[in-house]
N, C-alpha and C positions, 0 to 999 in steps of 0.2 A: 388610352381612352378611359374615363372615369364614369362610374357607374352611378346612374343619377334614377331614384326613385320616385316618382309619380302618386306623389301625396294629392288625394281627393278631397281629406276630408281633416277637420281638427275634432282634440276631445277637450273637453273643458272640465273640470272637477269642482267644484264648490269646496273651496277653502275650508270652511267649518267641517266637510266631512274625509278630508283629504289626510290629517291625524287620524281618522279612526283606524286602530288595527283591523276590528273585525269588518268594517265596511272593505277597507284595502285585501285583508284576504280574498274576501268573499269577490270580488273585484277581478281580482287574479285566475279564482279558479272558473268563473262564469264562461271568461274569454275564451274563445278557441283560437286564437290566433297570434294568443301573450301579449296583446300591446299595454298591459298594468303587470307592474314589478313590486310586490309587495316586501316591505320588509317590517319588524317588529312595531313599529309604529306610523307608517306612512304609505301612500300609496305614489306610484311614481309612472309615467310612460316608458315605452320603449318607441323612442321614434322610429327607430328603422323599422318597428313592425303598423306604423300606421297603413301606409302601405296596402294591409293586408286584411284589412277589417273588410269585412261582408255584410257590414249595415244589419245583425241579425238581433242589434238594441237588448240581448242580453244584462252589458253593461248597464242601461239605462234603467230597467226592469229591475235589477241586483241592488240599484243605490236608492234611498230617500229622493221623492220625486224633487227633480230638480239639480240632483246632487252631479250627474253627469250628461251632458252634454254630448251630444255629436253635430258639428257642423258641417254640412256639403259645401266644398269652394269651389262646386259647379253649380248648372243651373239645369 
């Protein structure tokens, strides 16, 4: 039996701020649930932790208006 996660929702990053170190740290540490993996110069998902997001737009708040994204793929 394979274990299949129940993805609700996507994030989307605005390319232009998706290089920034200091947007991608700040990215990383906002999340409480790790779904952004920062490293020296980029920021990246963790899909297996989409999952796990509580909609609490941290994220959203943290980046340049527009910069990140949350989509519902429900209704």
């Amino acid at each position: 039996m394979s274990e299949r996660h129940a993805i609700f929702i996507n994030i989307e990053i605005d390319p232009a701020i998706a290089a920034d170190a200091a947007i991608a740290a700040k990215l990383a540490e906002v999340c409480p649930v790790d779904i952004f993996s920062a490293t020296d110069s980029t920021i990246a998902l963790v899909p297996e932790n989409l999952d796990e997001c509580v909609l609490c737009n941290l994220c959203v708040d943290a980046a340049p208006p527009g910069g990140v994204k949350i989509i519902k793929l429900y209704e």
